[in-house]
VEXMIVO-460626 format. One line per 4 residues: number of its first residue (from 0); their letters; for each residue x, y, z of N, C-alpha, C. Coordinates in nm, 4 decimals, padded with zeros to 6 digits, always signed. Layout:
VEXMIVO-460626
NUM = a = X,Y,Z,X,Y,Z,X,Y,Z | ...
***
This chain:
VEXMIVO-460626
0 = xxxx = +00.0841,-00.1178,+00.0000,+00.0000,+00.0000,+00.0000,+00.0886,+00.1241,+00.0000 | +00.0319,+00.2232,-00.1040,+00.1356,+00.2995,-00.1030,+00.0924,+00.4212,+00.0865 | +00.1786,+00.4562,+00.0828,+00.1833,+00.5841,+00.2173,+00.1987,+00.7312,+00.1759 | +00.1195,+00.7866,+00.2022,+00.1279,+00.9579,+00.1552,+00.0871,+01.0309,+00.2922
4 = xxxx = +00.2264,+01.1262,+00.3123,+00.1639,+01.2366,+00.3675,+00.0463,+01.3015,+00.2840 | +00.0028,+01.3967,+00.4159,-00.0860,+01.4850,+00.3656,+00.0020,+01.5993,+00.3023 | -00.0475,+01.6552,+00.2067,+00.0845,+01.7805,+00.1980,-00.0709,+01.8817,+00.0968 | -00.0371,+01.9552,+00.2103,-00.1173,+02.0544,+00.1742,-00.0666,+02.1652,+00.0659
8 = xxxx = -00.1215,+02.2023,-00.0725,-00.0955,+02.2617,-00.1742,-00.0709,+02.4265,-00.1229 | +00.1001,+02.4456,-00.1200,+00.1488,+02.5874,-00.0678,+00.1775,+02.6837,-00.1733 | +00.0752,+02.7264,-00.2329,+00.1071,+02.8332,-00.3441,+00.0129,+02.9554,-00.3661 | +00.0242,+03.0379,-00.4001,-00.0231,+03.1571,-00.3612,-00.1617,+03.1353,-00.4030
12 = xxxx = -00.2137,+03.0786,-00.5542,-00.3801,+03.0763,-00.5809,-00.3783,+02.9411,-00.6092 | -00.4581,+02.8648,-00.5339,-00.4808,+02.7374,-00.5225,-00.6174,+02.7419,-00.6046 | -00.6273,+02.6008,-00.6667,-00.6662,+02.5773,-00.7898,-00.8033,+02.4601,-00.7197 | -00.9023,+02.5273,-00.6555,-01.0356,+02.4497,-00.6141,-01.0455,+02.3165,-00.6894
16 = xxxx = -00.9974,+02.3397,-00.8509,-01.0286,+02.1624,-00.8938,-00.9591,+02.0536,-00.8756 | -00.8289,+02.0827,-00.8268,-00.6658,+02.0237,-00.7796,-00.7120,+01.9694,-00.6108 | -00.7654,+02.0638,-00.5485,-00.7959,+02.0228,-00.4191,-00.8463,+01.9222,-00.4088 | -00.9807,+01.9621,-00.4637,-01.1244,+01.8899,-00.5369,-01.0847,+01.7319,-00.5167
20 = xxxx = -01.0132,+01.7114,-00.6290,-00.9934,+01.5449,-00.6986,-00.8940,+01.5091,-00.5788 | -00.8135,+01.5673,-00.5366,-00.7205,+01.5453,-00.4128,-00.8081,+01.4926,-00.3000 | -00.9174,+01.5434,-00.2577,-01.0097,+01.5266,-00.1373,-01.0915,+01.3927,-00.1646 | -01.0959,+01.4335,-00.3549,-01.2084,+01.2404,-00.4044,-01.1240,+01.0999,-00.3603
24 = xxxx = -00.9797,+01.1781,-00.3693,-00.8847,+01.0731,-00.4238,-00.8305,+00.9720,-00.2453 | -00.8644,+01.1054,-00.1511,-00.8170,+01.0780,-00.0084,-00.9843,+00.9947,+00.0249 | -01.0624,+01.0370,-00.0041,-01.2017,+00.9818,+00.0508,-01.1754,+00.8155,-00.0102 | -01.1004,+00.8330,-00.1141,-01.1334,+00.6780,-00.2169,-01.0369,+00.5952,-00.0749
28 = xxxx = -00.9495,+00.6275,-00.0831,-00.8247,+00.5719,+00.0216,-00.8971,+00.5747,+00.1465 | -00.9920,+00.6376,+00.2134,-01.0190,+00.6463,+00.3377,-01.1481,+00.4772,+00.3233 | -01.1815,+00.4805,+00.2390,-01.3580,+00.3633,+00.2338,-01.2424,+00.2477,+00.2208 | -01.1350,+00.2753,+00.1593,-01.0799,+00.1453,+00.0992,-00.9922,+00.0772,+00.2556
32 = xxxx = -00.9358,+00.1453,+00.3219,-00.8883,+00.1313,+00.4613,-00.9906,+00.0913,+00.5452 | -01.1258,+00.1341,+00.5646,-01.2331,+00.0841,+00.5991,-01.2586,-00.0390,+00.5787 | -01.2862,-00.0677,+00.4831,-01.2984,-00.1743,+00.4511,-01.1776,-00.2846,+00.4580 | -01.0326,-00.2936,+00.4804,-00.9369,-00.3342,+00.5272,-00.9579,-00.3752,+00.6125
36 = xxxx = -00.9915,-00.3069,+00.7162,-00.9817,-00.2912,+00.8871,-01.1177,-00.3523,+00.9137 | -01.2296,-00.3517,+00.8465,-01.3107,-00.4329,+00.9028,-01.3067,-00.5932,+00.8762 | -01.2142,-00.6212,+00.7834,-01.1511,-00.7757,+00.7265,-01.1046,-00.7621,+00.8205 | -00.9976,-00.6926,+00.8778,-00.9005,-00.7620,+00.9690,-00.9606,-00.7761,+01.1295
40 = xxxx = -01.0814,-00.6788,+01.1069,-01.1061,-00.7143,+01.2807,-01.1756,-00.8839,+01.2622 | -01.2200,-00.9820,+01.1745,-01.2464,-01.0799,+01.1692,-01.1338,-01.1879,+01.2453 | -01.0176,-01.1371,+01.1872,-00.8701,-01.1841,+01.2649,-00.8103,-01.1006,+01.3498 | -00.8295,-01.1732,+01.5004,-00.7896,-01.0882,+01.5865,-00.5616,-01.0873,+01.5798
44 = xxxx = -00.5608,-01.2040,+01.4745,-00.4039,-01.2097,+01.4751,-00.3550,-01.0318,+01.4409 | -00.3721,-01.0467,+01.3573,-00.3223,-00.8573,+01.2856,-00.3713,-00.7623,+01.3442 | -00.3788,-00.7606,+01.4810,-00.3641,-00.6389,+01.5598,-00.2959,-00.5317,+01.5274 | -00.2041,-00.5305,+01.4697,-00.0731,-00.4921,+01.4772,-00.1160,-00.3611,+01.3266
48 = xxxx = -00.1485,-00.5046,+01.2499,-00.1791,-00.4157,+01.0880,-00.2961,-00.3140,+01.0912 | -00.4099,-00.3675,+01.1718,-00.5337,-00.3040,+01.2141,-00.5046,-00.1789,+01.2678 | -00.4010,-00.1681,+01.4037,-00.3594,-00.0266,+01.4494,-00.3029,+00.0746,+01.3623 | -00.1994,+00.0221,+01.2861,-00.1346,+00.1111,+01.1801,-00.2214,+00.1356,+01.0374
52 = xxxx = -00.3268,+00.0778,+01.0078,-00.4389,+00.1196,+00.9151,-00.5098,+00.2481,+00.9751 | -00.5657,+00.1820,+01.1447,-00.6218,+00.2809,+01.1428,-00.5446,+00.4435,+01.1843 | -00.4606,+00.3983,+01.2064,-00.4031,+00.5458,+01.2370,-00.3744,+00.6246,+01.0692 | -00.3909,+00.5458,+01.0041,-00.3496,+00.6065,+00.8504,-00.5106,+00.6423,+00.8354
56 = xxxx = -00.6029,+00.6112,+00.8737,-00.7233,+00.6248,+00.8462,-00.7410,+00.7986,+00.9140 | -00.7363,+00.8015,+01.0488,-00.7421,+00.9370,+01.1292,-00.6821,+00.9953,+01.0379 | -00.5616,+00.9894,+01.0212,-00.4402,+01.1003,+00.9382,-00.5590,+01.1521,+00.8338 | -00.5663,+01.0203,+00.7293,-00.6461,+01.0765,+00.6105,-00.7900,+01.1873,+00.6290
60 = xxxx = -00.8686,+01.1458,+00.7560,-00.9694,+01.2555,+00.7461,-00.9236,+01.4087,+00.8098 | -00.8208,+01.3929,+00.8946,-00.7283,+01.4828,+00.9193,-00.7467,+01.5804,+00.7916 | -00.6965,+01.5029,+00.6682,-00.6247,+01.5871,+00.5591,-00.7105,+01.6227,+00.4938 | -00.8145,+01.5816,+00.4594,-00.9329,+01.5902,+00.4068,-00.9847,+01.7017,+00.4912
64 = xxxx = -01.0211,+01.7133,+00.6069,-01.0750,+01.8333,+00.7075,-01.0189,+01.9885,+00.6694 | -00.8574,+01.9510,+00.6285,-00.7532,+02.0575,+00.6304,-00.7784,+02.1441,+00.5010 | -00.7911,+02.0183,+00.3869,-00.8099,+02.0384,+00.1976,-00.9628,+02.0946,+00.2697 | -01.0554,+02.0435,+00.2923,-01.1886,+02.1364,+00.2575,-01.2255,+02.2564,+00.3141
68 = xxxx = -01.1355,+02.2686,+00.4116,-01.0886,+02.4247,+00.4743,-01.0603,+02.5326,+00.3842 | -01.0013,+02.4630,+00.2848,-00.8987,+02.5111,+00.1956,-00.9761,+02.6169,+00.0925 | -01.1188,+02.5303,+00.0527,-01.2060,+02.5301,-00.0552,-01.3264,+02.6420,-00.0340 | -01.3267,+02.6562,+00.1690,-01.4381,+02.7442,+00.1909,-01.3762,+02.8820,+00.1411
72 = xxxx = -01.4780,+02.9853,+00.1005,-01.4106,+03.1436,+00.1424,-01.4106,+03.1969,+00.2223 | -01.3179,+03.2616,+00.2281,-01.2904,+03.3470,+00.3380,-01.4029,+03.4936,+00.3809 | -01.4369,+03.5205,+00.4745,-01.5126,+03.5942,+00.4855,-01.5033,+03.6996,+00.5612 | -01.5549,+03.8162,+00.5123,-01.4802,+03.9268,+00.5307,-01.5467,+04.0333,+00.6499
76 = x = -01.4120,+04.0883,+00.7277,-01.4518,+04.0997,+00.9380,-01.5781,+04.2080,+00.8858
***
């Protein structure tokens, strides 16, 4: 499985459709870990794999929370 930080897009005008497919692409990875982790709670052996899924799981809505932050506007005092 591949491993990705989150890396949030640092450039002066960020491009809503770049985010966009970035946020489809983390949601696709987040159902697919889901679904991992509920195979593995069947086997209580892979404890081990189960913990480190799910902590990749938190991370991912983490990043996702951060990207759709990204997307609201800003609103003015």
């Amino acid at each position: 499985m591949l491993r990705r930080r989150c890396k949030l897009l640092v450039v002066e005008a960020i491009d809503p459709r770049t985010v966009a497919e970035r946020i489809a692409e983390m949601r696709r990875e987040h159902r697919a870990l889901d679904e991992r982790i509920q195979q593995l709670a069947a086997n209580p052996d892979d404890d081990l794999e189960a913990k480190r899924l799910k902590r990749r799981k938190l991370q991912l809505k983490d990043c996702i929370a951060r990207l759709e932050s990204l997307l609201i506007p800003d609103q003015p005092a």
